[in-house]
N, C-alpha and C positions, 0 to 999 in steps of 0.2 A: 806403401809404395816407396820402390827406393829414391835414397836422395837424389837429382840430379846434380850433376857437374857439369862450368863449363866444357869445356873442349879446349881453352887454352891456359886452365890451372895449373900454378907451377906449384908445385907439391915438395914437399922435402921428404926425403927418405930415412927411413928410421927401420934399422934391422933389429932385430928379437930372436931371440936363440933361449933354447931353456938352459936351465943355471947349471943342470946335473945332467951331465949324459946318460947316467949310468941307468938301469933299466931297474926299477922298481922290486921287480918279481925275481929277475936272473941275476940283476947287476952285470949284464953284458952292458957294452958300452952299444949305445943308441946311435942309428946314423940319420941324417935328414932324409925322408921320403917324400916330400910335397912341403909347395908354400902355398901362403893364403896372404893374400893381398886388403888390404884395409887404406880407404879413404874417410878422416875426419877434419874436422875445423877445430883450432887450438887457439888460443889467444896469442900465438907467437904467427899464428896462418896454416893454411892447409899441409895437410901429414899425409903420407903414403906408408904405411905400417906392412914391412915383410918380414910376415912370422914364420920361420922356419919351424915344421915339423917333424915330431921325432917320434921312431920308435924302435923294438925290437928285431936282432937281424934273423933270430933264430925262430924259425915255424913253427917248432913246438912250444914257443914259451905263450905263457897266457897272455903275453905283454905285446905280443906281437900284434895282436889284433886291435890296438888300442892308439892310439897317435895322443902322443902330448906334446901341446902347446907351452908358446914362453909364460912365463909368467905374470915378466912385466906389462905383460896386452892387458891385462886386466887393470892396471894400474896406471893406464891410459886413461882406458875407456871400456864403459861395460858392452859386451857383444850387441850385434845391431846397431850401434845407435851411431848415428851422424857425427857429434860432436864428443870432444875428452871431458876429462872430469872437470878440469879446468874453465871450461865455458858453463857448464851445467852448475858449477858454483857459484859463476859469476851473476847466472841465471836469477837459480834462487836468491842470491843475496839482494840483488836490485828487487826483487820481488817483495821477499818477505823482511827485509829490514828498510829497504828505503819504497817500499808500497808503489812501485813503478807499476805502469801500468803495461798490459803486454803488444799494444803499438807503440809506447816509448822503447820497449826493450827492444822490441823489434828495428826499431828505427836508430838506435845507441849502438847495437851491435853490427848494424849496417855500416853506422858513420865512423866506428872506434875502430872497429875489427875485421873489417868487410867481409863479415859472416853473414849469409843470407836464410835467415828462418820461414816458416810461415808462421799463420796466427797461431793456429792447428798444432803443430811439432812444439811452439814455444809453451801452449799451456798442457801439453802432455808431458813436457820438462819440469813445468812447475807442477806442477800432479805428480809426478814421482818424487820431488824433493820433497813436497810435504809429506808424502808417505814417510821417505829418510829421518826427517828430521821429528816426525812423530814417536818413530822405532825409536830412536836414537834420546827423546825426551824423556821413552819409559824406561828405559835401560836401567836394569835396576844396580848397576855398580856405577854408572855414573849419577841416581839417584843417594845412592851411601857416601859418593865423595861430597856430595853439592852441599847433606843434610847429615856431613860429621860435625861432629861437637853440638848438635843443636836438639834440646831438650825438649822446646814446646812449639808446637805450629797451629796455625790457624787456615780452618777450611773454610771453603764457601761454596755453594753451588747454585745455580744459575741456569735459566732455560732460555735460548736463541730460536726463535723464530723467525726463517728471513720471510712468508709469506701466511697468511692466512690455508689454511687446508693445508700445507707441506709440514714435515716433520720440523719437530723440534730438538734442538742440538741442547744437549742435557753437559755443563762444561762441571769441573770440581777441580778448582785450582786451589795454591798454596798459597797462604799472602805472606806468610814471611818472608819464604825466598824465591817472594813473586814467579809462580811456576804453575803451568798450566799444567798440573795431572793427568786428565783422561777427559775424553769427551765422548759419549755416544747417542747417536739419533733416534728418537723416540718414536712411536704411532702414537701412542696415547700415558699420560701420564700418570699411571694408576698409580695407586702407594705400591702394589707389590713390585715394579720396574722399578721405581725412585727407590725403595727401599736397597734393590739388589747395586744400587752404583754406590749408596751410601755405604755399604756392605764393604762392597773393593776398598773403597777409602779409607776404611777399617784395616782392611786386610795389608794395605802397602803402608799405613802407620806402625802397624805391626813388627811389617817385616825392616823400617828404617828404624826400629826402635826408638820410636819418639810420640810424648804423651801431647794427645789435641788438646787445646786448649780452650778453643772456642768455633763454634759455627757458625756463619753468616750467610744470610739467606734472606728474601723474598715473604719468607714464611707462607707459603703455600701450604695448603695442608696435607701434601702428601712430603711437601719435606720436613714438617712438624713432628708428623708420629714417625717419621722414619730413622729421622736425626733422633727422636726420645727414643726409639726400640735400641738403635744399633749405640748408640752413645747418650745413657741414661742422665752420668753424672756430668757431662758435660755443657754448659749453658752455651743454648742457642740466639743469637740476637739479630736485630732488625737489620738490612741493608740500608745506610743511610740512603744513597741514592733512591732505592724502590720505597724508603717511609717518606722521605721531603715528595717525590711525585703523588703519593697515595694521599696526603696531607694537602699537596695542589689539590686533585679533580672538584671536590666541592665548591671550593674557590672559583675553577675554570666552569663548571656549571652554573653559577650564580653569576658570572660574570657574561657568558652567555645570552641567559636569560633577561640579563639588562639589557644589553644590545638590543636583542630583540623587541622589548617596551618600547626602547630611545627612537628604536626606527617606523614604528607605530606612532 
């Protein structure tokens, strides 16, 4: 559904012209044939975006049947969407660096920016920024600048379950330069799925040219033979956190079990 707008938004106007007139295919010089009108919300307030369109004046060119846009619309804001990039970073950032919740963000950008969201639009923004900033973590040149100069890392892998019967979220992060890797969601935790992530983690140690050094883990036993198959020489050790809990339970069972006498 499109955005609504009041009726009495005062909008700034921002014109958009392409950079090159010249016609791609002929190099005839391009003339405007149509505009396209664009409403978004900016942190500086609402924008009225007229992009002049362009194309070839000549009927036989191939170029003629094709209309190009400015290029700077893109650089606004990606097509469709209500808001510019500029809000949509402001978005994610409250999000996933200061873990707002999304009626604080809702209610922040109401009182800061008098941008009016719903609940709805606000977490379909946060859903594509983690998409972005997912891409954007595996990038593998911005993975070679993060882990230049660095000769040994340390893996670990971990399984999140946020509910009993739902999938399990399989994470393999980096602890040297504390970096989340990859994560993907499981049905079932067999060695041959565990085995194929430890695989990948193999495969981007590889490719960043840098020797593992150690594995930490849960020790499951499908991350046991997996981590021995795919990294033979490499010693695997305990997660302190999941050994000091596994080291509780007995403890929390005997101590259970007293209660239960004391209340008898």
């Amino acid at each position: 559904m499109p955005y609504q707008w009041p009726a009495d938004t005062d909008f700034a106007l921002w014109e958009l012209d392409v950079l090159d007139r010249a016609c791609p295919t002929c190099r005839r010089m391009m003339y405007v044939c149509d505009h396209r009108y664009r409403h978004l919300h900016t942190l500086d307030g609402p924008v009225q975006l007229l992009c002049k369109l362009n194309h070839c004046p000549d009927p036989n060119c191939p170029g003629h049947a094709k209309t190009k846009s400015p290029e700077f619309e893109a650089l606004i804001a990606p097509p469709h969407w209500a808001i510019g990039w500029d809000v949509f970073c402001w978005i994610g950032h409250r999000r996933c660096a200061r873990h707002f919740s999304i009626p604080l963000i809702r209610s922040e950008l109401l009182d800061a920016h008098a941008i009016r969201l719903s609940d709805d639009a606000i977490a379909q923004y946060i859903q594509r920024y983690q998409a972005m900033l997912a891409a954007r973590q595996q990038d593998p040149e911005v993975l070679r600048r993060h882990y230049h100069g660095v000769k040994e890392i340390i893996l670990a892998i971990d399984g999140l379950q946020p509910e009993k019967g739902h999938e399990t979220l399989y994470v393999v992060r980096e602890l040297t330069g504390k970096r989340v890797w990859f994560a993907e969601a499981l049905l079932s935790a067999t060695a041959v799925e565990v085995r194929r992530l430890i695989a990948q983690a193999k495969q981007w140690a590889e490719r960043l040219n840098t020797t593992v050094a150690l594995w930490v883990s849960d020790k499951q036993g499908a991350f046991v033979t997996g981590i021995a198959a795919e990294f033979p020489d490499v010693p695997h050790r305990y997660c302190d956190n999941h050994f000091l809990r596994d080291v509780a339970k007995p403890v929390l069972e005997i101590d259970s079990h007293a209660k239960v006498q004391m209340r008898k």
